[in-house]
C-alpha positions as CSV (number, residue, x, y, z in Angstrom):
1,X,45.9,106.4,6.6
2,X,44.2,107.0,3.6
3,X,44.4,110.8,2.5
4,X,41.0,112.7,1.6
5,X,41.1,116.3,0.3
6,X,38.6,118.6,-1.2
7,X,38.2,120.8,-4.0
8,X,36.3,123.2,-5.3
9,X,36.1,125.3,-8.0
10,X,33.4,127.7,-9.7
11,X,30.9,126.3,-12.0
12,X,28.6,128.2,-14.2
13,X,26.8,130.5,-11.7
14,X,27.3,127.7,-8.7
15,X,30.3,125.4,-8.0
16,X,31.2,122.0,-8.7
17,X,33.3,119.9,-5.7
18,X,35.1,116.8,-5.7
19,X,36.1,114.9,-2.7
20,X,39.4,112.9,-3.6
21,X,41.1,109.9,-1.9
22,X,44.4,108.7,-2.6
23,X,44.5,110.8,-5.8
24,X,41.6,108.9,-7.5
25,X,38.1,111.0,-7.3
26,X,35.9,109.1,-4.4
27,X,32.9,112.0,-4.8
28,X,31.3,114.7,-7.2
29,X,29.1,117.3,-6.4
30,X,27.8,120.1,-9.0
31,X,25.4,122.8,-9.8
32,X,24.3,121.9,-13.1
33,X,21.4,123.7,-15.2
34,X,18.4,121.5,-14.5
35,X,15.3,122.7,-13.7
36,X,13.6,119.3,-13.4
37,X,15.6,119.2,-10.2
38,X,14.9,122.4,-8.3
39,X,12.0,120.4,-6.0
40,X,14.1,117.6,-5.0
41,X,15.5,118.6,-1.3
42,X,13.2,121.7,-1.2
43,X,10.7,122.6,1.3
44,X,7.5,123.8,-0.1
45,X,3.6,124.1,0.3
46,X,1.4,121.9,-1.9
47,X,-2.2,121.8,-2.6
48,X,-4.3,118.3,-3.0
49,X,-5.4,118.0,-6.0
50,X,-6.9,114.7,-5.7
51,X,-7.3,111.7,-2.9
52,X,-6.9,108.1,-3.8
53,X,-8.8,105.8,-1.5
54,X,-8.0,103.1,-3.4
55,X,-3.9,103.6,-3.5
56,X,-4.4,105.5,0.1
57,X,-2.5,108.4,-1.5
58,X,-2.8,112.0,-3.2
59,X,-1.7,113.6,-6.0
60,X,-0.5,116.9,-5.4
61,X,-0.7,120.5,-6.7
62,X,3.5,121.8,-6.5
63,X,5.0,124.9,-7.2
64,X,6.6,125.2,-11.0
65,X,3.3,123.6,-12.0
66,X,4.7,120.3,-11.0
67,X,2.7,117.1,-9.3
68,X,3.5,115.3,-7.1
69,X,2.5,112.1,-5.1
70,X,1.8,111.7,-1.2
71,X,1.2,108.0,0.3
72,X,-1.1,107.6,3.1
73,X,-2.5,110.3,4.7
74,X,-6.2,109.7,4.9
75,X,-7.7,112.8,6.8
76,X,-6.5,114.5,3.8
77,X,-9.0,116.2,1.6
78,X,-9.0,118.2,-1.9
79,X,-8.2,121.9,-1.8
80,X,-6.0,121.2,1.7
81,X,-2.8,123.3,1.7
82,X,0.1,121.3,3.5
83,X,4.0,121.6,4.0
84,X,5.6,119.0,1.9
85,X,9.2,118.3,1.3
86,X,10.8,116.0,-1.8
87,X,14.0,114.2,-0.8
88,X,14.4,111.3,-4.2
89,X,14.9,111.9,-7.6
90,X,11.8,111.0,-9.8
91,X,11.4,110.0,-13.5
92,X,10.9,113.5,-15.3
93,X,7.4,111.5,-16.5
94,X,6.2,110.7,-13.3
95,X,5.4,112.7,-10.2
96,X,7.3,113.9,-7.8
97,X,6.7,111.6,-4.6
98,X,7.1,114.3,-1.6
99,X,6.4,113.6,1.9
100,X,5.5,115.3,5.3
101,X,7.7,114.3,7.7
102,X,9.6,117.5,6.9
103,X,13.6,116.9,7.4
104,X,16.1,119.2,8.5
105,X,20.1,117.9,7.7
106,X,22.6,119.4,9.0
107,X,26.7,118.1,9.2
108,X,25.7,116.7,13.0
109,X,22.0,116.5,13.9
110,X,18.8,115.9,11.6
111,X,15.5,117.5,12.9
112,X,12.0,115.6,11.6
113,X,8.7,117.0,12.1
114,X,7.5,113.9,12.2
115,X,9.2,111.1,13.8
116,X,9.2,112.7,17.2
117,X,11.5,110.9,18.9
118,X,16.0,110.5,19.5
119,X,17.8,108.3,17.8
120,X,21.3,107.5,16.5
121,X,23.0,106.5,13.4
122,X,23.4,103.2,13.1
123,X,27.4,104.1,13.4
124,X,26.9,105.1,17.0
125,X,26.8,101.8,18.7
126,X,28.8,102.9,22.1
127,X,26.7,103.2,25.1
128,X,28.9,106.0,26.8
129,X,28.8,107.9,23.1
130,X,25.2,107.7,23.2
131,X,25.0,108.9,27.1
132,X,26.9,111.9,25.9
133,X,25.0,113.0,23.1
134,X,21.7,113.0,24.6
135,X,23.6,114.3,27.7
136,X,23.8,117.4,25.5
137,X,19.8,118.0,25.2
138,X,19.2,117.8,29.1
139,X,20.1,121.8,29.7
140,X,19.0,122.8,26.3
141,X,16.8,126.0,26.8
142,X,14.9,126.0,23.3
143,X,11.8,124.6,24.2
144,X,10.9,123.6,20.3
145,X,13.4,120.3,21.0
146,X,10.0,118.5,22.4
147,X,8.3,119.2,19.3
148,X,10.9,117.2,16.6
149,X,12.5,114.5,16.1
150,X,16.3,114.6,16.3
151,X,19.0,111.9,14.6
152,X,22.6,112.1,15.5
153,X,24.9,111.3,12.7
154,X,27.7,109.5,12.6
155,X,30.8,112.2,12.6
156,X,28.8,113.3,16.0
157,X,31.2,110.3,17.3
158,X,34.2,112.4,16.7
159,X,33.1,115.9,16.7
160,X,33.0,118.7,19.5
161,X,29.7,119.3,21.5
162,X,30.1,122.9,20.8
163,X,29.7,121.8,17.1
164,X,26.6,119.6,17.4
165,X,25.2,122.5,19.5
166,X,25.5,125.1,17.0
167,X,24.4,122.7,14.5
168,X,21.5,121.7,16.6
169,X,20.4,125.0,16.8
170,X,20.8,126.0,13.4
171,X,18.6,123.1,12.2
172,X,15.9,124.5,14.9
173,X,16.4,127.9,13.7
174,X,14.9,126.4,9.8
175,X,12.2,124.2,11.6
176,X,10.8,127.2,13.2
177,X,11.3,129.4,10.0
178,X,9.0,127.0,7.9
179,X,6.7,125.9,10.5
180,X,5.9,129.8,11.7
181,X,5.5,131.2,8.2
182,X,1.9,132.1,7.4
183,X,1.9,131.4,4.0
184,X,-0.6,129.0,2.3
185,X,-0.1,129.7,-1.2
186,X,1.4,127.0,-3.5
187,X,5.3,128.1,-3.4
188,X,8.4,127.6,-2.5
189,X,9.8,127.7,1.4
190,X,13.4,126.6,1.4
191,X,15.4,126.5,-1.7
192,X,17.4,122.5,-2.3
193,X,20.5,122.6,-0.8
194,X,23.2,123.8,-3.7
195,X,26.6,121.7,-4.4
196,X,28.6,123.6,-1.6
197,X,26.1,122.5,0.8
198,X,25.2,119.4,-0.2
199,X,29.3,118.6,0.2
200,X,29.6,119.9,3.7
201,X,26.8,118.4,5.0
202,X,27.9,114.7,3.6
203,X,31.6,114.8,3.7
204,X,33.3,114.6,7.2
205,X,36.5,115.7,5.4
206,X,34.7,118.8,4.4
207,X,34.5,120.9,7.5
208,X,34.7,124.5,5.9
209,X,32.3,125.7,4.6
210,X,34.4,128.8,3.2
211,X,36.4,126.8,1.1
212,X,38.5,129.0,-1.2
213,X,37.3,127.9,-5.1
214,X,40.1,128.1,-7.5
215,X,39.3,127.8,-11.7
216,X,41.8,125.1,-12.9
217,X,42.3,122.8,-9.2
218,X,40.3,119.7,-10.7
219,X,43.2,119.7,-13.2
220,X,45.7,118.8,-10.8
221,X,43.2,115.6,-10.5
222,X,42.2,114.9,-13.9
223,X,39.0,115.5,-12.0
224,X,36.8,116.4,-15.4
225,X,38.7,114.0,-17.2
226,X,37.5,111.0,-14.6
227,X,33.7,112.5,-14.7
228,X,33.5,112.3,-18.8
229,X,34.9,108.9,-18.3
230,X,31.8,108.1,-17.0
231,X,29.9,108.2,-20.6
232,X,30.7,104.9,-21.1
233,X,28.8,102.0,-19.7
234,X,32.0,100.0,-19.3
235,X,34.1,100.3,-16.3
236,X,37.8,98.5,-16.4
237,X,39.1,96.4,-13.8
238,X,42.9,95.9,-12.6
239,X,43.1,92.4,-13.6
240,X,41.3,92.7,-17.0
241,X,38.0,92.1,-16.2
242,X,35.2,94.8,-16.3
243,X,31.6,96.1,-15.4
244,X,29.2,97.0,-17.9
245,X,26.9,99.3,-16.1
246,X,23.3,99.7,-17.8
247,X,20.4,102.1,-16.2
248,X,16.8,100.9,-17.4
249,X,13.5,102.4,-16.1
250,X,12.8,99.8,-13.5
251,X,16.2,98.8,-12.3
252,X,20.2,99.4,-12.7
253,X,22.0,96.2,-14.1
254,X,26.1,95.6,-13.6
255,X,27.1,92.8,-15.6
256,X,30.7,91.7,-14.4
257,X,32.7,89.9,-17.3
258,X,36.1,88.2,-16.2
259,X,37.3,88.5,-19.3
260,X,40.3,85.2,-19.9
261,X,40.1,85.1,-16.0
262,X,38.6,81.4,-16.2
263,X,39.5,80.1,-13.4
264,X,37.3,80.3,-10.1
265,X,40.3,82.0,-8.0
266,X,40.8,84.4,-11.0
267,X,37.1,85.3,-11.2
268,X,36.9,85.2,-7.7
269,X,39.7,88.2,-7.8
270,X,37.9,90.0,-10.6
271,X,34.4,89.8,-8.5
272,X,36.0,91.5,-5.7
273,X,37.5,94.0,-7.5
274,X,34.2,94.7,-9.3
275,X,32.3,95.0,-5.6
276,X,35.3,97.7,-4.7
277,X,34.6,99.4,-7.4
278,X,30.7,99.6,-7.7
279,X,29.4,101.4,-4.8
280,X,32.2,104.6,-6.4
281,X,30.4,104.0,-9.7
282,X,26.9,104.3,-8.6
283,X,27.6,107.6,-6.6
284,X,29.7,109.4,-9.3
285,X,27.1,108.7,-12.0
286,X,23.9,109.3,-9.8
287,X,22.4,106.0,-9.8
288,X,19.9,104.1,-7.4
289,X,16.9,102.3,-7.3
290,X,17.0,98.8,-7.7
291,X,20.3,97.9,-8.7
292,X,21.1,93.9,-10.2
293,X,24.6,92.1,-10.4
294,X,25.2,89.5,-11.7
295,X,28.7,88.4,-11.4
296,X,31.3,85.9,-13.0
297,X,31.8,82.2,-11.3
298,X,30.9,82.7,-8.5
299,X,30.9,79.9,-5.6
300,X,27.8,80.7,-2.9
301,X,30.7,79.7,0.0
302,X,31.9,83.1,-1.2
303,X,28.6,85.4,-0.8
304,X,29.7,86.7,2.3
305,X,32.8,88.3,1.5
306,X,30.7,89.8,-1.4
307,X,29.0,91.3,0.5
308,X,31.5,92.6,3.5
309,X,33.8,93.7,0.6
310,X,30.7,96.0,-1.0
311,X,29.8,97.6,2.5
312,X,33.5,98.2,3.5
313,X,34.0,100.4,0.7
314,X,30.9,101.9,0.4
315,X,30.3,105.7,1.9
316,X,28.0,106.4,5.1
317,X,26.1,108.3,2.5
318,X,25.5,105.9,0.1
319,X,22.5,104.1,2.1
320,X,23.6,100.5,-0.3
321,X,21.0,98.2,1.5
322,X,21.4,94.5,0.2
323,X,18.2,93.1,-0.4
324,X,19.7,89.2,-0.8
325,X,20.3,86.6,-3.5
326,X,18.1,85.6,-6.0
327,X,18.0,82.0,-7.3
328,X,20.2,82.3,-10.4
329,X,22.6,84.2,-7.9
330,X,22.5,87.8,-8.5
331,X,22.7,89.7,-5.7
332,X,20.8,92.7,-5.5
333,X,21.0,96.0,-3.8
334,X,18.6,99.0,-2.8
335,X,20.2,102.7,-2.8
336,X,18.0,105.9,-2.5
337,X,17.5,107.8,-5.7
338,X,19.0,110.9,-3.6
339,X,21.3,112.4,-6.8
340,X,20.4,113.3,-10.0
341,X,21.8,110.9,-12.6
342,X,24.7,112.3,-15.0
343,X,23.0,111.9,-18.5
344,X,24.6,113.8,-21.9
345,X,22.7,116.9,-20.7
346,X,24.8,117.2,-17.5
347,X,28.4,115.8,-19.9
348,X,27.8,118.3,-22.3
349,X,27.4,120.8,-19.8
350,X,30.9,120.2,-18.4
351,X,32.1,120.2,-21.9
352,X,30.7,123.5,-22.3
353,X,31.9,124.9,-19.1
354,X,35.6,123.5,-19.8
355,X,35.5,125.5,-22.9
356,X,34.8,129.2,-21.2
């Protein structure tokens, strides 16, 4: 069994936490100085600015003098005040796209405002597991449960009903807090989740929320030292191969180079070990979108483990969808923009904060 711990220690005025696995960092979550982020996971009332017949969408008015953009949505009209909510990181030139189906995500259990209805990660595929967990809203006595949606995650599969309850409720508690308040200026409801948060609620390991951080426990990791590593756009691999990892405004491309691997079994060994290694890259630097591979020899009769080998070691949290192969045989993925991505801003504020 593999072993996962967590740490956590303080980081400017937040904290910055690191979920490691087998001694090698798996995760990184931080609160870094970036007000161009603030919006992204907050809950907030917009104004339409304008509607778009023609793209059936709206540009909105947001808090912080920021715009952002709504699909769909055609009763909409200028000058309509409306509870928005931003969940993926957006080019700082563009706008923010923001949406109403309002989400509530908690460790167990997310509530929509929207999509009215139960339903299951795709994890939960046991019948009896499923008869269980909806077992639990039958004697439920807060009546607001027939006015959401509700999604059981994944860890619900191994956690306590007394957990999902109180998490259940918790996530009610916030729906009714936004949905009640009376307010109609442009502002803020609900603040983005901060690094602590953001950790419990996506790590299973991480199941206290209390956690004790200590100044100095990422050194017994070379935790900072693995996250400045991350400047450069090449990523070694055992057998001396590597990734070169480029970001570009439309898409994310990994070139994998087998190096003096020539051979198809050697290149074949190198193109695994690249796909083990690139779902851990894209998370620790922030990257999604469109992402493009394009890989050393490669023989098609081999595409399948390429792809079972990527989603093995990829994280529930992740989302990787593979969108397919294209004719010159790249394969390419889909992953939310969901993180901000780790530019020299966010390096040179580690630097800084190692140095205080």
């Amino acid at each position: 069994m593999s072993a996962e711990i967590v740490l956590a220690e303080p980081f400017f005025e937040g904290n910055a936490l690191a979920l490691i696995k087998n001694g090698r960092i798996e995760d990184f979550i931080a609160d870094f100085r970036n007000p161009e982020n603030q919006l992204v996971g907050a809950i907030f009332v917009g104004e339409v600015d304008r509607v778009s017949k023609e793209l059936n969408s709206s540009f909105i008015k947001l808090p912080n003098e920021k715009k952002g953009f709504l699909k769909g949505n055609k009763h909409l009209k200028s000058g309509d005040r409306i509870v928005l909510q931003s969940t993926h990181f957006t080019p700082i030139d563009k706008a923010i796209v923001v949406t109403q189906n309002v989400s509530f995500k908690g460790k167990y259990v997310i509530i929509t405002s929207k999509n009215k209805r139960i339903s299951f990660s795709k994890n939960v595929k046991e019948k009896e597991t499923k008869l269980e967990l909806l077992s639990l809203l039958e004697n439920f006595v807060d009546s607001r449960i027939k006015d959401v949606g509700i999604i059981f995650r994944s860890i619900c599969i191994k956690s306590s009903p007394e957990k999902i309850l109180k998490d259940l409720k918790e996530q009610l508690r916030k729906y009714k807090d936004v949905f009640d308040n009376k307010n109609d200026s442009i502002c803020q409801l609900v603040k983005a989740p901060n690094a602590l948060q953001k950790a419990y609620i996506e790590w299973d390991k991480f199941d206290d929320p209390d956690i004790i951080k200590v100044k100095g426990c990422f050194d017994n990791f070379s935790v900072w030292e693995q996250i400045l590593a991350l400047r450069s756009e090449i990523v070694d691999l055992p057998s001396g191969g590597n990734l070169i990892i480029e970001k570009t405004q439309a898409f994310v491309a990994i070139d994998i180079n087998t190096s003096k691997n020539s051979s198809l079994n050697s290149a074949l060994n190198v193109n695994i070990e690249a796909v083990k290694e690139i779902p851990r890259q894209l998370r620790l630097r922030g990257l999604g979108g469109k992402v493009v591979i394009e890989f050393g020899p490669l023989s098609k009769k081999y595409r399948k483990k390429i792809e079972e080998t990527l989603i093995l070691n990829s994280l529930s949290s992740d989302k990787l969808r593979i969108a397919g192969w294209t004719n010159l045989g790249n394969l390419e993925l889909e992953k939310p923009r969901d993180r901000f991505f780790l530019s020299n801003n966010e390096f040179n504020q580690i630097e800084k904060n190692l140095l205080e």
